[in-house]
C-alpha positions in Angstrom: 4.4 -17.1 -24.1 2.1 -17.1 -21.0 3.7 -21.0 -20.2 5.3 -21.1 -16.7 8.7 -22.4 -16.7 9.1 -21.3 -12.7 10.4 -24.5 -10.3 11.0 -24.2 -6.8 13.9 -26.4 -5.0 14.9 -25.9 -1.2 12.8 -22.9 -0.9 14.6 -21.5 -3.6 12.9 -19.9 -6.7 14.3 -20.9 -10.4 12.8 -19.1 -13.0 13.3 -22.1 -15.1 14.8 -25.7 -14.4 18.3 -25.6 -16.1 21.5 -25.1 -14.3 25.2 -25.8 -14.9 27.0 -29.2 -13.6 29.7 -28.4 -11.5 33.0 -28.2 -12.8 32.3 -27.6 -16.5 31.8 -23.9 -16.6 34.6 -23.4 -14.0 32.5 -20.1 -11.8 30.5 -18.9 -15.2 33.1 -16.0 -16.1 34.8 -17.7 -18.9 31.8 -18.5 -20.3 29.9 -15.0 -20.3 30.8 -13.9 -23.6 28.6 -17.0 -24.7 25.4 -17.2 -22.4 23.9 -14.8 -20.2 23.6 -16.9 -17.2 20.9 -14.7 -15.8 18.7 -16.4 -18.1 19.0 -20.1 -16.7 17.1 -20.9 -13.5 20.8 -21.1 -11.7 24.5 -21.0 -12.1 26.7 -24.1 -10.3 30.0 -23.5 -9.5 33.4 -25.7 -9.8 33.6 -27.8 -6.8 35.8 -25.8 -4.0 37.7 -26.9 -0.8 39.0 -25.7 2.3 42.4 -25.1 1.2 43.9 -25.2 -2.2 43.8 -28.7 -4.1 46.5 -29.4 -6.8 44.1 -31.9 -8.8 45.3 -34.7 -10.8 48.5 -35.0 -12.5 48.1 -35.3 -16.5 47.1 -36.0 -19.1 43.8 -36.4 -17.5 40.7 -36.1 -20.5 40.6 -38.4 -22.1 37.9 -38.8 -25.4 35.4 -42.3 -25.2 32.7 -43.0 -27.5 29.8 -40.7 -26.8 31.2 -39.2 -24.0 34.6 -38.4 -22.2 36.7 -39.1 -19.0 38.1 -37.1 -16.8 40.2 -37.4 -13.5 40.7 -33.5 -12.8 40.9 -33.9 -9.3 38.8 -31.2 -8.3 41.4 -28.8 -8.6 40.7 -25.0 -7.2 42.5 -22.6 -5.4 40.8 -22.8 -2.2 37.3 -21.1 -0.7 39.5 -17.7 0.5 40.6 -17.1 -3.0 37.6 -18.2 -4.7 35.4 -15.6 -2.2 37.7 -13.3 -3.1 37.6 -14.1 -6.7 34.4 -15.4 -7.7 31.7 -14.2 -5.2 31.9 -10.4 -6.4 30.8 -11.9 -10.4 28.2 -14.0 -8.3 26.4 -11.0 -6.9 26.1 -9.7 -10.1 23.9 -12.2 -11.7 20.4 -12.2 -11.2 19.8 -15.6 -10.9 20.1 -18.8 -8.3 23.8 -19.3 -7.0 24.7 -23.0 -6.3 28.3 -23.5 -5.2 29.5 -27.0 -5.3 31.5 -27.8 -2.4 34.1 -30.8 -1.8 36.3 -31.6 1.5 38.5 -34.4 3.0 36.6 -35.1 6.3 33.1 -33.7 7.5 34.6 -31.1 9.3 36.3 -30.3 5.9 32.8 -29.8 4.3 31.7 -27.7 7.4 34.0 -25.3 7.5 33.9 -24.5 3.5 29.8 -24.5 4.1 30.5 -21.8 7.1 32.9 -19.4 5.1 30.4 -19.4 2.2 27.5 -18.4 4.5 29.5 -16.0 5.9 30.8 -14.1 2.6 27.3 -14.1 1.2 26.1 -14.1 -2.6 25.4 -17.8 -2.5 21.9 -19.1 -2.4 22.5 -22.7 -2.5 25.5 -24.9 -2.0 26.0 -28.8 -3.6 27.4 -31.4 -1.5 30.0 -33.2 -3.5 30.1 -36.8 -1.5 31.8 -38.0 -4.5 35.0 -37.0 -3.3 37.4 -39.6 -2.1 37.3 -40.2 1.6 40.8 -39.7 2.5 40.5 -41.3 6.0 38.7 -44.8 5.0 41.4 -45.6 1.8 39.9 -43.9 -0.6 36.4 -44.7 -0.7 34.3 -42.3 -2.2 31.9 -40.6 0.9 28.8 -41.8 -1.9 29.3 -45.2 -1.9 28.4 -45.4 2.0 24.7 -44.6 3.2 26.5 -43.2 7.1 29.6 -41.4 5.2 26.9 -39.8 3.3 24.4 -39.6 6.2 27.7 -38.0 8.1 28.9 -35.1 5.3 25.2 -33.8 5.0 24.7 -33.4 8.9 27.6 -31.8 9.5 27.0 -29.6 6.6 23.3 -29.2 7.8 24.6 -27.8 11.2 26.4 -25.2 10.0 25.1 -23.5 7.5 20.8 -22.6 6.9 21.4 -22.5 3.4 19.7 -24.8 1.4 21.8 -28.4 0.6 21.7 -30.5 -2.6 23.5 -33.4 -2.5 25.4 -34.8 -5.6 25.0 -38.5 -5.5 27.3 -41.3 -7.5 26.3 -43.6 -9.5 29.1 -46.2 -8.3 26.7 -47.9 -5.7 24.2 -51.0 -5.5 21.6 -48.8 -4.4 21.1 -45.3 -5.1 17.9 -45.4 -2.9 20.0 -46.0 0.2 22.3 -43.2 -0.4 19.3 -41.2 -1.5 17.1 -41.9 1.4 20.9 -41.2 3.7 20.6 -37.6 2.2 17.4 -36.8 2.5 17.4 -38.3 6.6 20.3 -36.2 7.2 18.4 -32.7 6.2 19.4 -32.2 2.5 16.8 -30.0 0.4 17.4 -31.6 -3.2 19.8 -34.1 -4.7 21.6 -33.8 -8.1 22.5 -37.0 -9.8 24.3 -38.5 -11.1 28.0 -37.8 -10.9 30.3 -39.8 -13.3 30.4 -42.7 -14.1 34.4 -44.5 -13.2 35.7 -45.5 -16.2 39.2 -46.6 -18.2 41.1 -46.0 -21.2 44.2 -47.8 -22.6 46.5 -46.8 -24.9 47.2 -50.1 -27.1 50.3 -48.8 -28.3 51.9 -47.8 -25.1 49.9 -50.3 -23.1 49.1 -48.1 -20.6 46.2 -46.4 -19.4 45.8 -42.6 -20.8 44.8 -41.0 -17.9 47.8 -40.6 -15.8 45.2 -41.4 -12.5 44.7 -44.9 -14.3 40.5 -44.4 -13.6 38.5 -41.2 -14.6 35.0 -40.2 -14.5 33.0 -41.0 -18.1 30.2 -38.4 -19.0 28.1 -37.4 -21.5 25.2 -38.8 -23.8 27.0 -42.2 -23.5 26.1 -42.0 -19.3 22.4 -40.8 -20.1 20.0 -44.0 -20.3 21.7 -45.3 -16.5 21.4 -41.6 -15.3 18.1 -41.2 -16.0 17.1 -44.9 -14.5 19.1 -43.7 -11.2 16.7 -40.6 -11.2 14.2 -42.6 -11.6 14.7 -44.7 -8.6 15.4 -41.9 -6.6 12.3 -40.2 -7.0 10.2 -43.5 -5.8 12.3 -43.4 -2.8 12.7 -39.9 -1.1 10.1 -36.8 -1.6 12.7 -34.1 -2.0 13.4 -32.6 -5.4 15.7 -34.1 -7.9 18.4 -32.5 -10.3 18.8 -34.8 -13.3 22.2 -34.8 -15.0 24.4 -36.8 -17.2 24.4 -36.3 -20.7 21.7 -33.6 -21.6 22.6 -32.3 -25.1 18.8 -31.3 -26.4 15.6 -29.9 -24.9 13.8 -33.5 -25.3 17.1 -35.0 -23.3 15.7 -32.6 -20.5 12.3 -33.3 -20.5 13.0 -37.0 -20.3 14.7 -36.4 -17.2 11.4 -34.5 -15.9 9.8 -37.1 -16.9 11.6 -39.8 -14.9 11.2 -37.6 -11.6 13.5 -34.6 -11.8 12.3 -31.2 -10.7 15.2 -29.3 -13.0 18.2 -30.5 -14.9 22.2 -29.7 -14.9 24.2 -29.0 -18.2 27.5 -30.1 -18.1 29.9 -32.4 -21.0 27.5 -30.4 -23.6 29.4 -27.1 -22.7 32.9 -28.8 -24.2 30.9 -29.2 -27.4 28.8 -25.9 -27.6 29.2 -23.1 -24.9 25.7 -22.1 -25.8 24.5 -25.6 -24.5 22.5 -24.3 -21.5 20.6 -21.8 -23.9 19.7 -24.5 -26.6 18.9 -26.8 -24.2 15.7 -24.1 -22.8 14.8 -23.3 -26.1 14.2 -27.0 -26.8 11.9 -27.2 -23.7 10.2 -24.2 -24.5 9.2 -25.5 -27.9 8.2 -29.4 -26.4 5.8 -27.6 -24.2 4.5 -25.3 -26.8 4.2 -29.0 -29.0 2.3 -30.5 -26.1 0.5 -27.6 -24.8 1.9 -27.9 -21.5 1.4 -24.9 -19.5 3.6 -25.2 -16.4 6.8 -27.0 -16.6 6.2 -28.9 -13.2 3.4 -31.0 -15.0 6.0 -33.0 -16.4 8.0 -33.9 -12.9 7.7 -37.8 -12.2 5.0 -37.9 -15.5 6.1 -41.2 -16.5 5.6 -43.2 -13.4 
């Protein structure tokens, strides 16, 4: 096949437009008995901190309709160990390297974004303003156009690596925080992040998760991830990484479709590890279908 399935985000080259979500492949190892990540256009890491994070107490999954919760907490053990650890495996890989990166302060972000320059290995790193911001109660950095505006510019400083930032849906206007990105010198955005969500047990009349809210994902999250993708490309002109939900090849396209320049993977990997795989075979064949020649036809193709 002579059909190009090349996309270009932040400078950086993806031989096609599929990548992990953060968190759900943990760093990619676990999963290499299943897929050979050098065949997706990148590899996303778990989210990683400053200094260790404990996460979440449990139970903290919890199953929902066409979809699930969880309130993990980011857990990890930390950027030294996970240089130490994980970057060696990265280097490896012929493909793009995104590492998500998460942080209690700006500073926080900064200083994670500096180590990871420095150790090498990464091409990209993803800006998780979805963590809660410690020093205004809790508030997630997302929800506020100058939190957001803040992270990204003191990531921006110091590191020239290219920046996506991962957006939350939990806002009135994703444009804002969209547009707060983009001013603030991010390369691409990936959204959405969950969606917050509850469970109750009705027997013990209590909440399952033990954090009382989680984050709902999957297929059920796809029709309002794909509308906030959809605003997002009317209001900023950097690339978009769709996410939320993608099972199938035509779930992925649709995300094209609505303005997305490449798609993320992520609650489909607790169902099939070969998700990422059956996912790119399903875009191959839609474009063989269609007779579409270069993948990036389909970016922004149904507005």
């Amino acid at each position: 096949m002579n059909n190009n399935l090349s996309v270009t985000i932040g400078g950086v080259e993806w031989k096609n437009p599929i990548t992990t979500a953060s968190g759900t492949v943990n760093s990619g190892k676990e999963y290499s008995p299943y897929v050979d990540f050098t065949q997706l256009g990148a590899l996303t890491s778990k989210g990683v901190s400053s200094e260790p994070w404990l996460g979440n107490p449990t139970p903290r999954i919890a199953e929902s309709y066409g979809g699930m919760l969880n309130a993990i907490g980011l857990q990890n053990a930390g950027v030294a160990a996970f240089i130490e650890n994980d970057i060696p495996y990265f280097k490896k890989l012929d493909t793009a390297i995104i590492v998500n990166i998460c942080g209690r302060d700006a500073e926080d972000f900064a200083n994670v974004a500096r180590k990871l320059t420095e150790a090498g290995g990464v091409d990209m790193l993803e800006i998780n303003v979805s963590c809660p911001n410690v020093k205004e109660g809790g508030v997630a950095f997302a929800q506020d156009p100058k939190a957001t505006e803040a992270i990204v510019s003191a990531v921006r400083k110091a590191t020239p690596l290219p920046l996506i930032t991962k957006l939350s849906p939990n806002v009135t206007s994703i444009a804002e925080i969209a547009k707060a990105a983009e001013f603030a010198g991010s390369d691409a955005l990936s959204l959405i992040n969950t969606l917050l969500a509850i469970r109750i047990n009705i027997h013990t009349r209590k909440p399952i998760l033990a954090n009382t809210l989680g984050g709902l994902s999957g297929p059920a999250i796809r029709p309002v991830a794909l509308r906030c993708v959809w605003q997002a490309y009317k209001a900023v002109k950097i690339p978009l990484i769709g996410m939320g939900g993608i099972l199938t090849g035509e779930d992925a396209v649709e995300f094209m479709l609505a303005g997305a320049t490449a798609v993320a993977v992520g609650t489909a990997h607790f169902l099939n590890p070969r998700a990422t795989m059956e996912v790119l075979e399903g875009m191959v064949n839609y474009m063989e279908k269609y007779g579409v020649k270069d993948i990036n036809e389909l970016i922004g193709a149904a507005h």
